[in-house]
Every structure is written in structure tokens, then in C-alpha cells.
N, C-alpha and C positions, 0 to 999 in steps of 0.2 A: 225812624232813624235810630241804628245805632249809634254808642259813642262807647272808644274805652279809656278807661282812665290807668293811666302809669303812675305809678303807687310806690315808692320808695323811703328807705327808713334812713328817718331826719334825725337829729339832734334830742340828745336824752330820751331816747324812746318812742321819739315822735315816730308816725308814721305820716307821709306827706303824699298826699293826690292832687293829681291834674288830669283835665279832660284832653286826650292827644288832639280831637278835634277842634275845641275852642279851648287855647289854653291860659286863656282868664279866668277859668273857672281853677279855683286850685284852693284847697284846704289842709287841712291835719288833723290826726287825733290819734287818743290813744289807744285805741283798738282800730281793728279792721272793719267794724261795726259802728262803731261811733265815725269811722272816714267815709264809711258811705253813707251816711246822713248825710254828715258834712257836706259831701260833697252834693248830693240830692239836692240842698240847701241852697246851695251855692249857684246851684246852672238856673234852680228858681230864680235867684234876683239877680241874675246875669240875664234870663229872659226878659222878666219884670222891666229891668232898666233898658235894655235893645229893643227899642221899639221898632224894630225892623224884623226883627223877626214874626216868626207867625206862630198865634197863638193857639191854632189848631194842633198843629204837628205835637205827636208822639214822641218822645225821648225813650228811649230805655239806653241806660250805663249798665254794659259789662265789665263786669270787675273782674282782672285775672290777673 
């Protein structure tokens, strides 16, 4: 599965992501490097906690 995430610049520099597909997934930082951690981070315990989802499946986040 793909997913992309929409990435726009927040407040003092921030930059702020969200996954367009699950959009509870959502972070910040201050590089565009430190946002895709973040955001990596973020859809982990957004799985972790969705016990509904499956724990088989592939992610991969495009970032554009």
C-alpha cells in the first residue's frame, strides 16, 4: 500500500505532515527529515493502537 503524506509549513518553521489516507496520522519537525521519521513514527502507533488493521501489510509513505 501506498500512502502520501501532505506536508505544509506550520508556525515558526515548523513543518507539519499528515497521511492523506489516514489522516490521524499527523506530525511536525524541523526539517523535512526529521518529518519523515516523525511521521514513520507516527502511522507505527497509529497501527500498534488499530487493532483492526493488519499486521502483515506493507506501508510505504511517499513524500512529495
Amino acid at each position: 500500500m501506498v500512502l502520501k503524506a501532505i506536508i505544509d509549513q506550520g508556525e515558526n518553521g515548523w513543518l507539519v505532515g499528515q497521511l492523506e489516507e489516514i489522516p490521524a496520522v499527523m506530525t511536525q519537525g524541523k526539517t523535512i527529515q526529521e518529518l519523515k521519521a516523525n511521521l514513520m513514527d507516527a502511522l507505527g502507533l497509529y497501527l500498534e493502537v488499530d487493532s483492526t488493521s493488519p499486521t502483515s501489510t506493507h506501508y510505504e509513505v511517499i513524500f512529495e
